[in-house]
C-alpha positions as CSV (number, residue, x, y, z in Angstrom):
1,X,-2.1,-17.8,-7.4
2,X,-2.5,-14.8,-5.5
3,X,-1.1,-10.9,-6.8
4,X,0.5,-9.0,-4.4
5,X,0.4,-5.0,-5.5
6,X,3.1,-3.7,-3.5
7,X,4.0,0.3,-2.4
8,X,7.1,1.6,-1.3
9,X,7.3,-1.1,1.3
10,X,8.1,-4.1,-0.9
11,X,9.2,-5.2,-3.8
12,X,8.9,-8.7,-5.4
13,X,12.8,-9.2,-5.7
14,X,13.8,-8.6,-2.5
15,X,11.5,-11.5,-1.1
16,X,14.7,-13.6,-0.1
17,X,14.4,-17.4,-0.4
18,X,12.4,-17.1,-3.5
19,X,13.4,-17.3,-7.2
20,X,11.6,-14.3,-8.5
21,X,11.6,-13.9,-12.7
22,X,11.1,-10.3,-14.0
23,X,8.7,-10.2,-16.9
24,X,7.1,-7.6,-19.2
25,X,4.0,-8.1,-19.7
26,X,2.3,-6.1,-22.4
27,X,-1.6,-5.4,-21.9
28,X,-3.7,-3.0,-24.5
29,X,-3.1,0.0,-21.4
30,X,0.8,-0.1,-21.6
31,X,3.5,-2.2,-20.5
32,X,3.7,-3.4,-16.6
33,X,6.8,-5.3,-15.1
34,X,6.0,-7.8,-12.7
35,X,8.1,-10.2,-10.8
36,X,6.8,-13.7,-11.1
37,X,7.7,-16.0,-8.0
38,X,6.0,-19.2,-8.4
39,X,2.8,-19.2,-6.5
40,X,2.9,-15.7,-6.6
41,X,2.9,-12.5,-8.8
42,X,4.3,-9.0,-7.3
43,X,3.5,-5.9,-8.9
44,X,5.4,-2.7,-8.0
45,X,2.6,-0.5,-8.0
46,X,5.1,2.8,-8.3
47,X,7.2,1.0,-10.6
48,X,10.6,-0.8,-9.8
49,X,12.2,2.1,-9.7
50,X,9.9,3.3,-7.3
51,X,9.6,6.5,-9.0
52,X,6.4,6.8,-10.6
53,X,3.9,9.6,-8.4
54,X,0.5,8.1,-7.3
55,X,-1.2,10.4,-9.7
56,X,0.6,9.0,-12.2
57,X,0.2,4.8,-11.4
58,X,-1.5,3.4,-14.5
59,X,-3.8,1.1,-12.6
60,X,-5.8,0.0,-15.6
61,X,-2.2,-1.3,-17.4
62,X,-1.8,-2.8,-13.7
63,X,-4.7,-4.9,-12.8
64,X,-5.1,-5.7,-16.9
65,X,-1.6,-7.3,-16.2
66,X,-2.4,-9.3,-13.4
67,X,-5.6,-10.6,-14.9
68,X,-3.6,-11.5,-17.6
69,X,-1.3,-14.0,-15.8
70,X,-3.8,-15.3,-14.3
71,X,-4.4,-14.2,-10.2
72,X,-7.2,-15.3,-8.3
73,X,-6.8,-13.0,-6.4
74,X,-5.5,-9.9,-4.8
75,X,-3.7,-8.1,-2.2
76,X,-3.2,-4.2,-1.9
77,X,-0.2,-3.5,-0.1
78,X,-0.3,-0.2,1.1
79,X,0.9,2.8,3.4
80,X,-1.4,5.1,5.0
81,X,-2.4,7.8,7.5
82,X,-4.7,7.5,10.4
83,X,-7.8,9.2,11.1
84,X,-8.0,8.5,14.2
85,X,-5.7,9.3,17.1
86,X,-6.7,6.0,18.3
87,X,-5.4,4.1,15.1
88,X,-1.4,4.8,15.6
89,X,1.0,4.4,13.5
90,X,2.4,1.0,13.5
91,X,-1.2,-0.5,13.3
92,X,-1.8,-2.7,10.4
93,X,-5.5,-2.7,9.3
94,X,-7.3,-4.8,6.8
95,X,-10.1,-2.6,5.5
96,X,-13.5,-3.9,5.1
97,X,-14.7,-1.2,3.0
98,X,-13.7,2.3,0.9
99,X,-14.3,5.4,-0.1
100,X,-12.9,7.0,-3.6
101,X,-12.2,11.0,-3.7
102,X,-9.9,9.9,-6.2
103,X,-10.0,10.6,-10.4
104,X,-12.6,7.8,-11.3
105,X,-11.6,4.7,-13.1
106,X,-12.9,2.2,-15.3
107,X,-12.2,0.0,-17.8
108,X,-15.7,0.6,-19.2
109,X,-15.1,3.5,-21.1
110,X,-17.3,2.5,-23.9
111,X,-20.3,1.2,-22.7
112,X,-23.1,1.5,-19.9
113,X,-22.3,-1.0,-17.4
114,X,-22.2,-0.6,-13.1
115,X,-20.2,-3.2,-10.9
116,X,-20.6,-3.5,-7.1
117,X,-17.4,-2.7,-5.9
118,X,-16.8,-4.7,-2.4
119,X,-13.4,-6.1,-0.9
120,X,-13.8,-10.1,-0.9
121,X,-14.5,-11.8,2.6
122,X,-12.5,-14.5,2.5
123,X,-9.2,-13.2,1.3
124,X,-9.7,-10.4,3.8
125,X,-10.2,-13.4,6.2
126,X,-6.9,-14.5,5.3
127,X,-4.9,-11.0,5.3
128,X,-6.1,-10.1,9.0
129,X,-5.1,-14.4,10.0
130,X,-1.9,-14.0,8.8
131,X,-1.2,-10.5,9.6
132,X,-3.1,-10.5,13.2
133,X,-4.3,-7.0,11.7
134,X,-7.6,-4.4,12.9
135,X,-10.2,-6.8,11.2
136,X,-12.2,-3.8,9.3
137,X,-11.7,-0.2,9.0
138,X,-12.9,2.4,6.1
139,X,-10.2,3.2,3.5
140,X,-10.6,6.3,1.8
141,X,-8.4,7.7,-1.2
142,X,-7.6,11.2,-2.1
143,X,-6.3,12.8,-5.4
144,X,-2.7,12.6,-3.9
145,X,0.4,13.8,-4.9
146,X,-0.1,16.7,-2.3
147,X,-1.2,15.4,1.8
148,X,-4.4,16.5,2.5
149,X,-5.6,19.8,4.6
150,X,-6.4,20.2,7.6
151,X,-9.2,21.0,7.1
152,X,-10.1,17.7,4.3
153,X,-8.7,15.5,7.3
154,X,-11.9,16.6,9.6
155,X,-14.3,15.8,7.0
156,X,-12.4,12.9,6.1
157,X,-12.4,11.9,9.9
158,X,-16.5,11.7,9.9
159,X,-16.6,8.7,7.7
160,X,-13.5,7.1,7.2
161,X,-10.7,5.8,9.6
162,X,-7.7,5.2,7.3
163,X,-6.2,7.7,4.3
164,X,-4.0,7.1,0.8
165,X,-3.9,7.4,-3.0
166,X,-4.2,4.0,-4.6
167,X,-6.0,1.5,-3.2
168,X,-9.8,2.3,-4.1
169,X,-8.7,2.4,-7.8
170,X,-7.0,-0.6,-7.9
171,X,-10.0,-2.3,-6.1
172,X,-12.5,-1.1,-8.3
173,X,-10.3,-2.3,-11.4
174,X,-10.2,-5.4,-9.7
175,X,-14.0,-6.0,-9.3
176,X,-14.8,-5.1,-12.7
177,X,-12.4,-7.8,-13.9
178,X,-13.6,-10.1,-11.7
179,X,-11.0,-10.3,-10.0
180,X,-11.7,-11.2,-5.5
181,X,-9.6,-8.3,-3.6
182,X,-8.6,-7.1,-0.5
183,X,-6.2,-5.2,1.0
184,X,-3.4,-4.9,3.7
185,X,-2.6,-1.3,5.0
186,X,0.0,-0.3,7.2
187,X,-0.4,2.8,9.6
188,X,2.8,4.7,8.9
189,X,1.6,8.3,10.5
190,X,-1.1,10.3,11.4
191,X,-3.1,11.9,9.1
192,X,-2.4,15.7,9.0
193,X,-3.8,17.5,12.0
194,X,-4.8,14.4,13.9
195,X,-2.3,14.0,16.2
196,X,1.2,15.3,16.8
197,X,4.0,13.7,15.4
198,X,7.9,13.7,15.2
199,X,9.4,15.1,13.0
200,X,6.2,15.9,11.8
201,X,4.2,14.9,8.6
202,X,7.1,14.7,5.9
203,X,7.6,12.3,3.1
204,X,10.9,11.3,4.5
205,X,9.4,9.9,8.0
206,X,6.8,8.2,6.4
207,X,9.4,6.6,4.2
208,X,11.1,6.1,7.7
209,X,8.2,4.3,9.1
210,X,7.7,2.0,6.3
211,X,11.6,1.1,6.7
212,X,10.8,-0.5,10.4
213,X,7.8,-2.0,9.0
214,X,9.3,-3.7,6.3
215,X,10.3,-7.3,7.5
216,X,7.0,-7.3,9.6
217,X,4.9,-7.3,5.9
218,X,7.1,-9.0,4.5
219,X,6.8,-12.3,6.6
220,X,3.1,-11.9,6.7
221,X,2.8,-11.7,2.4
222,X,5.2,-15.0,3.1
223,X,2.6,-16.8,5.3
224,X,-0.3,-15.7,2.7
225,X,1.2,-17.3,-0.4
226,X,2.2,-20.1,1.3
């Protein structure tokens, strides 16, 4: 049984066709509502409201949830910005690797202990079959709420070729509960200062963006669960 960690693309109720339960499911990081559809368990990674900041997402809570009901496996649904005036928006990549700038997570707190984070080969096999993606590409995650600088964008440009706030944690998490992930990313603008862009780097087109590519991700988390 796969999870599917969904943005502000998708849902897990509005997967039409499929009798989706809501359930609370209470882990020893908080409560996480997830939408339970058979084969398959969607987690609204902003909440279902959609209203919880990326700074905010309480990924340990998150991936503790999922582990809990029992996924095999992963999938990291999520919106980003090129690097690359040669990645435009509308590509969908499926990373092969990441980067975190983010706050550092762990569910080790209390111990010594050091995982090998990695995105798993065969489900990312999968995602770029079913999704015709870019098969590889370097994810890297900033602090977020804010877009990055100009200027964080060049040096950002040197190593990686996709940008976003959530994904590295939610990987990391993943690994260290031994959990296979991988990840499904969306292109939905360029990355501030790569290239130019109507009407410009806003919240509101990127919202836009992810709008025209929502039946498109859809239909491919449909052929994954399958």
């Amino acid at each position: 049984m796969l999870g599917i960690i969904t943005g502000t693309s998708l849902i897990g109720k509005e997967f039409k066709g499929r009798k989706c339960r809501k359930k609370t499911v209470r882990t020893g990081y908080g409560d996480v509502e997830i939408f339970e559809g058979g084969d398959a368990i969607f987690l609204p990674r902003h909440g279902i409201a959609i209203d919880t900041p990326p700074h905010r997402i309480n990924h340990r809570a998150n991936i503790s949830a999922l582990k809990e009901s029992g996924v095999d496996g992963v999938v990291c649904v999520c919106s980003t910005g090129s690097l690359n005036p040669e990645i435009p928006p509308g590509t969908l990549v499926v990373p092969h690797d990441y980067i975190n700038f983010g706050m550092p997570l762990t569910f080790y707190d209390d111990e010594i202990r050091h995982i090998v984070p990695e995105l798993d080969e065969g489900l990312r096999s999968k995602i770029v079959e079913a999704s015709h993606g870019n098969d590889g590409g370097v994810y890297v995650q900033t602090h977020g709420p804010r877009f990055e600088t100009k200027a964080e964008i060049r040096v950002l440009g040197q190593f990686a070729d996709i940008v976003g706030m959530t994904m590295a944690n939610e990987a990391t998490l993943c690994c260290e509960a031994g959990i296979p992930v991988a990840a499904l990313c969306t292109v939905d603008n360029y990355a501030n200062g790569v290239a130019a862009q109507e009407p410009g780097l806003s919240y509101e087109a990127i919202i836009g963006n992810i709008e025209r590519n929502r039946e498109m991700v859809t239909a491919i988390i449909m052929r994954l669960i399958r």
